[in-house]
C-alpha positions in Angstrom: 0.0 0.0 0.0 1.2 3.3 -1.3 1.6 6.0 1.0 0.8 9.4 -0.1 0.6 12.8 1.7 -1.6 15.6 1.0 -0.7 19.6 1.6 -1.2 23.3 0.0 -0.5 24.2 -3.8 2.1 26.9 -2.9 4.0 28.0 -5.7 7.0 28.9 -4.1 7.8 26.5 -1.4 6.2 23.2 -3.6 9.7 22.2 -4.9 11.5 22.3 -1.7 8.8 20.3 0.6 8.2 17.7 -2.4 11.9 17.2 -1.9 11.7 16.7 1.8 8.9 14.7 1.3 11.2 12.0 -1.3 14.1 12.1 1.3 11.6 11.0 4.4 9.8 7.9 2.4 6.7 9.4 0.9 5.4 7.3 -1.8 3.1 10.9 -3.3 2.2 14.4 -2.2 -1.4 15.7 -3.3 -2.2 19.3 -3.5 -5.3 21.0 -3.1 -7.1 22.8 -6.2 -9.1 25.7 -4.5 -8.3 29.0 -6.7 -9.8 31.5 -3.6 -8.0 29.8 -0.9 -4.2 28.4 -2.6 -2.0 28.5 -5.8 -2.5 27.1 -8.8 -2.1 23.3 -8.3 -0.8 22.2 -11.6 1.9 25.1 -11.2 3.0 23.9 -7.6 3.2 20.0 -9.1 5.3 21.1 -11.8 7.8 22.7 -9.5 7.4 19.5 -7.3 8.8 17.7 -10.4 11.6 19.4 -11.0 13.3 17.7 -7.6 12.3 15.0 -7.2 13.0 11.5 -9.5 10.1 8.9 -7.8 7.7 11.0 -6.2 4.2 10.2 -7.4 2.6 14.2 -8.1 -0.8 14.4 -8.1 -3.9 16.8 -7.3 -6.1 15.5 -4.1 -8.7 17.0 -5.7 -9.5 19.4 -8.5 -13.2 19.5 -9.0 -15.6 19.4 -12.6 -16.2 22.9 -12.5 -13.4 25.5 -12.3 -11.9 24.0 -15.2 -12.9 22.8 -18.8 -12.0 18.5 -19.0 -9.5 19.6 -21.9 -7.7 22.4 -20.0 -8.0 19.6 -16.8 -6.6 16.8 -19.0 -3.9 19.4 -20.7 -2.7 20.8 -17.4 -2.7 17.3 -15.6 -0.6 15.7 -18.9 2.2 18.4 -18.6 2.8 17.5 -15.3 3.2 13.8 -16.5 5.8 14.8 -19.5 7.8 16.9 -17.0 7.8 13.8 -13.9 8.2 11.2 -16.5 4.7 9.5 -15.7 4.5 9.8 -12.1 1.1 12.2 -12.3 -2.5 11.0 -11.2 -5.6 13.2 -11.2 -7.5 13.3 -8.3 -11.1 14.8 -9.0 -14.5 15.5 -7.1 -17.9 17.3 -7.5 -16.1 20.7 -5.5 -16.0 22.1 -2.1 -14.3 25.0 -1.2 -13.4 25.2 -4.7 -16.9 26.3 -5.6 -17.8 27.7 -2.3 -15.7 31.0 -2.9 -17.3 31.1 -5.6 -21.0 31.0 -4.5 -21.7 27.3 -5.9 -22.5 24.3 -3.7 -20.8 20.8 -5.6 -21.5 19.7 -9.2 -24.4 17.6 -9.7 -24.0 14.1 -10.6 -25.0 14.4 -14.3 -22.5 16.7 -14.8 -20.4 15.5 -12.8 -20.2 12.2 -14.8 -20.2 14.1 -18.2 -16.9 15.6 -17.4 -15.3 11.9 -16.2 -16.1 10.7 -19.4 -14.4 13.8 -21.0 -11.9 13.6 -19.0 -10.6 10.0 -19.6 -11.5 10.5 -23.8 -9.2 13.7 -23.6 -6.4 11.5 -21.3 -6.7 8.9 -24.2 -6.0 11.8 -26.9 -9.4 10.5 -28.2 -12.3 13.0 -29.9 -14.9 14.4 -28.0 -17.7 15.5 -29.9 -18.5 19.3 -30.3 -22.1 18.4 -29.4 -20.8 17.1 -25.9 -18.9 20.1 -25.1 -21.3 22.2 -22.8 -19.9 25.5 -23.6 -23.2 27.8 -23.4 -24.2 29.6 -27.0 -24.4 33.1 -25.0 -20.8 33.1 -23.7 -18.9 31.5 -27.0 -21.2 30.5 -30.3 -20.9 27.9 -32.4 -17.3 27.7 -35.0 -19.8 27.6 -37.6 -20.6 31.5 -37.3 -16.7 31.8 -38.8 -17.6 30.4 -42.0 -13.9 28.7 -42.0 -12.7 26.6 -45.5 -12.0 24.2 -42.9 -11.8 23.1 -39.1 -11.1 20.3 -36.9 -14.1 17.6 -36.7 -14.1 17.5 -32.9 -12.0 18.2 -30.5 -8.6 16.1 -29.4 -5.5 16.6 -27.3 -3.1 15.5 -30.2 0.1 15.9 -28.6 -0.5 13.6 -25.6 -0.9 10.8 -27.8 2.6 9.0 -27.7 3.4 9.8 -24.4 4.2 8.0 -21.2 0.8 5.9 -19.7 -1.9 7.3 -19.3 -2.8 10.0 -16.3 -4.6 7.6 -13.5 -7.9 9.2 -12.6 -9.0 8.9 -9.0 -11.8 10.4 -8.1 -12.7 11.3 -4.4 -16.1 9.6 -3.0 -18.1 9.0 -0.1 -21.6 8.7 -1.2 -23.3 5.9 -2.7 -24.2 7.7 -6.4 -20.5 8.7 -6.3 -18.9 6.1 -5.6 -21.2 4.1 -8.2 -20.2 6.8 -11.1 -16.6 7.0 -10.0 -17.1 2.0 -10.2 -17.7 3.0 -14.1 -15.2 6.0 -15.0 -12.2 5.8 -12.8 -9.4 4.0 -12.6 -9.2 4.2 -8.8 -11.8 5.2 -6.2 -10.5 6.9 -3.5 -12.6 6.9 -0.4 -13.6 10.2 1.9 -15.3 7.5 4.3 -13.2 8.0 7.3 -10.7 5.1 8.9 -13.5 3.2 9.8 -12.8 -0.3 8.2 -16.6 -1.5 7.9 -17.3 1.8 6.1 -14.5 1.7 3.8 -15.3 -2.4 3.4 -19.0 -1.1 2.2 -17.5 1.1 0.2 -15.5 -1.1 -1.9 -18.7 -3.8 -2.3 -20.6 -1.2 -3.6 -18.5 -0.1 -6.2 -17.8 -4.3 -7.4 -21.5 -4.9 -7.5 -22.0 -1.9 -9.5 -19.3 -2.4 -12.2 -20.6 -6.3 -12.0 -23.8 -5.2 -12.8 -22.5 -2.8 -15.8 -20.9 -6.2 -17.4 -17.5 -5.2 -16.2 -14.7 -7.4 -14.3 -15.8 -5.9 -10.6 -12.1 -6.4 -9.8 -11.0 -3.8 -12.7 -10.5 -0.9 -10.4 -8.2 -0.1 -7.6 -9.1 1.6 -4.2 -7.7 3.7 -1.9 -8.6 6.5 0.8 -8.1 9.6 2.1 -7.4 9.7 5.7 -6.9 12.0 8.5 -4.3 11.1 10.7 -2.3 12.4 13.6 0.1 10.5 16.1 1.5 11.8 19.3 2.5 10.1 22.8 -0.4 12.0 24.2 -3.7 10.6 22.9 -5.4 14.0 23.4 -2.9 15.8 21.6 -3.3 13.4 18.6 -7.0 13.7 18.4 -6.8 17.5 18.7 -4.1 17.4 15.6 -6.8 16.1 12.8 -9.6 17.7 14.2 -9.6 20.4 11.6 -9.2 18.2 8.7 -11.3 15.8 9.4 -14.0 18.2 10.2 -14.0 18.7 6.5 -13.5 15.0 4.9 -16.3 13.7 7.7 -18.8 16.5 6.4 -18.7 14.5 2.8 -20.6 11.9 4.8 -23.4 13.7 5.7 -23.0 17.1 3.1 -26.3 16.9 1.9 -28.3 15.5 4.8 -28.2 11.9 5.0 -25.5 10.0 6.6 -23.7 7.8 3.6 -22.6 4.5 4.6 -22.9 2.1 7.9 -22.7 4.8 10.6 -23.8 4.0 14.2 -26.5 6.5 15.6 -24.1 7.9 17.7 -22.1 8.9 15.0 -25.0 10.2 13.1 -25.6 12.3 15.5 -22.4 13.8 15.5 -22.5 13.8 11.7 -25.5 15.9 11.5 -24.5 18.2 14.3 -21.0 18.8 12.3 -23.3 19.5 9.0 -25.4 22.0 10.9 -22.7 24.1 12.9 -20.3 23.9 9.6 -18.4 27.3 9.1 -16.9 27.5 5.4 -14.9 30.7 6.9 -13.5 28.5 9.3 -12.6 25.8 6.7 -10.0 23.2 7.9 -9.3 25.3 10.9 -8.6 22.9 14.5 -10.1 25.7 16.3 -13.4 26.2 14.2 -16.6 25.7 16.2 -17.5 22.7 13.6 -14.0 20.9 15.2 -15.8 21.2 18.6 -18.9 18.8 17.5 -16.4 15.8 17.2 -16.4 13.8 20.0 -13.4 11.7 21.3 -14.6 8.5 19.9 -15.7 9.8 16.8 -12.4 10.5 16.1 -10.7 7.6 16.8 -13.2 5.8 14.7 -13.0 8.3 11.2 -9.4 9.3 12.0 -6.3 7.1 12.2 -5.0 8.8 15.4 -2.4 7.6 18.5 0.9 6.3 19.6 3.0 5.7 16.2 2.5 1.8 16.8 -0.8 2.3 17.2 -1.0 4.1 13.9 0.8 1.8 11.9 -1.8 -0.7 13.3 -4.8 0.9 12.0 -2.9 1.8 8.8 -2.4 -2.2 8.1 -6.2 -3.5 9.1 -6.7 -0.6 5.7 -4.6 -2.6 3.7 -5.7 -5.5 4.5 -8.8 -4.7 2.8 -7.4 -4.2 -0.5 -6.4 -0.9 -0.4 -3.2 -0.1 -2.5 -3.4 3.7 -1.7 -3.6 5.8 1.3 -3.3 10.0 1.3 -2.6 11.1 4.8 -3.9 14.1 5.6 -2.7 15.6 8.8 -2.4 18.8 10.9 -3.5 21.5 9.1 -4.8 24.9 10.4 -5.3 26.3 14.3 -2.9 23.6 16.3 0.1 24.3 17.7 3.1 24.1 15.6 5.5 22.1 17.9 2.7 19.6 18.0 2.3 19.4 14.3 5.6 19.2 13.6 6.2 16.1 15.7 3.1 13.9 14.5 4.7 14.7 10.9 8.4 13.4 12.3 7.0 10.0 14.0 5.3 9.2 10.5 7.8 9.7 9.0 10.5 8.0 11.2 8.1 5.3 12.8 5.6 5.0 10.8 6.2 4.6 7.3 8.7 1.9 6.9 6.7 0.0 9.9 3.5 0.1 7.6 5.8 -1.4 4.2 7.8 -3.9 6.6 
């Protein structure tokens, strides 16, 4: 199981922590795609490249929205020519992405409209004209030019001959995602928590579904995102991912109904995250969302404790068939010191223990 980590799109400071990242272990480093709240990620991945030779580069996610799927699939494909193939493209419906800009996530036709795109594009196949929904009031149709001629449909030419194709991953928790993301992905990576049941429903779903479209239910890989904090002092370690997982838990429950096997004690906690959810406070330890989670809701949707403990609960999740984990740890409102030391235990106790 490949160990990834996630962090911020910054432009300047992307090739220098994507090195440190190599040195320490990492198998990958995600960024972030939200225009209002970080840089550009496809600029800090291609700085990322330029130091490192094995680390796997990748966005953790970009969203259908922001983005045309050609500029997605054109952006993403530079990134593989200048790593030598180790990009992926992670991809979702949008959060804060689309919240700073007024928008709550894609809906799913959409949504699975643009996978399609986006894996025709990846393939340097044609996408029709007619499938490009580009609306008549902001750009008309080629036709108005009156051209002696034009191309028949549209086609990212130069990626064909390339190295492999960009992976797609896309980012689920719900049971419409996850089904979409069975037929157009090549890996589904779950926001479902640590939880093994959940993540173990999860990955059923998405067999029976692709068994059900006529397709090998073993054809797709799995992985997860999870929060994860570890620190001699339980407390501590809980208070580390509170933040972050504040945000990956409220995927569960975003539109009102708690995805997944989920006790009613942790529905409860679900909903009362959904309803106290600041976007201002996005991320943020300190927020008055983080305060909802309870002790052992945490140490159920977060992989959190001593570093033996961690490594632990990290192999029950590949044990499942997981070949993929992104770690997402402290992020905003903790105390540095704090942070700083759950990052240095993975990285010195944790991730060789988990591959050993």
């Amino acid at each position: 199981m490949e160990l990834w980590i996630t962090g911020v799109a910054s432009p300047r400071a992307s090739a220098r922590h994507a090195r440190q990242l190599e040195d320490a272990g990492w198998d990958g480093f995600l960024v972030v795609d939200s225009q209002n709240l970080s840089g550009d990620p496809y600029v800090a991945l291609a700085m990322a490249a330029t130091t490192t030779s094995t680390l796997g580069l990748g966005t953790g996610v970009t969203n259908c929205v922001t983005r045309h799927a050609s500029v997605t699939a054109c952006s993403i494909e530079s990134v593989q020519r200048l790593s030598r193939g180790r990009a992926v493209l992670g991809i979702g419906r949008g959060d804060s992405a689309l919240a700073h800009l007024g928008r709550a996530p894609a809906r799913l036709p959409a949504f699975e409209r643009y996978l399609r795109q986006l894996q025709t594009y990846l393939k340097s196949e044609p996408v029709a004209f007619t499938d490009i929904d580009i609306p008549e009031t902001i750009a008309p149709p080629m036709s108005e030019l009156e051209l002696a001629d034009a191309p028949p449909a549209s086609r990212i030419a130069w990626i064909a001959g390339g190295p492999k194709k960009v992976p797609v991953e896309v980012a689920a928790s719900g049971p419409r995602v996850i089904a979409l993301a069975a037929l157009h992905a090549d890996r589904i990576m779950f926001a479902l928590g640590a939880d093994e049941e959940r993540i173990a429903w999860g990955m059923e779903h998405a067999r029976k579904t692709r068994a059900a479209a006529g397709l090998d239910p073993n054809g797709i890989a799995f992985g997860a995102y999870v929060n994860c904090g570890t620190h001699p002092d339980p407390d501590k370690a809980r208070d580390l991912v509170k933040g972050a997982l504040t945000t990956f838990a409220r995927f569960s429950v975003m539109h009102g109904k708690a995805s997944g096997p989920v006790s009613e004690q942790d529905r409860a906690v679900l909903h009362e995250l959904r309803n106290s959810y600041d976007m201002k406070a996005h991320t943020r330890a300190d927020s008055r969302q983080a305060s909802v989670l309870t002790p052992d809701f945490i140490e159920r949707f977060a992989v959190v404790g001593t570093p033996d403990r961690v490594t632990a609960r990290l192999k029950g999740l590949a044990a499942l068939g997981l070949d993929k984990v992104a770690i997402t740890g402290s992020l905003r409102g903790v105390p540095e010191a704090d942070a700083a030391e759950s990052k240095r235990l993975l990285e010195t106790e944790v991730l060789g223990a988990v591959r050993g």
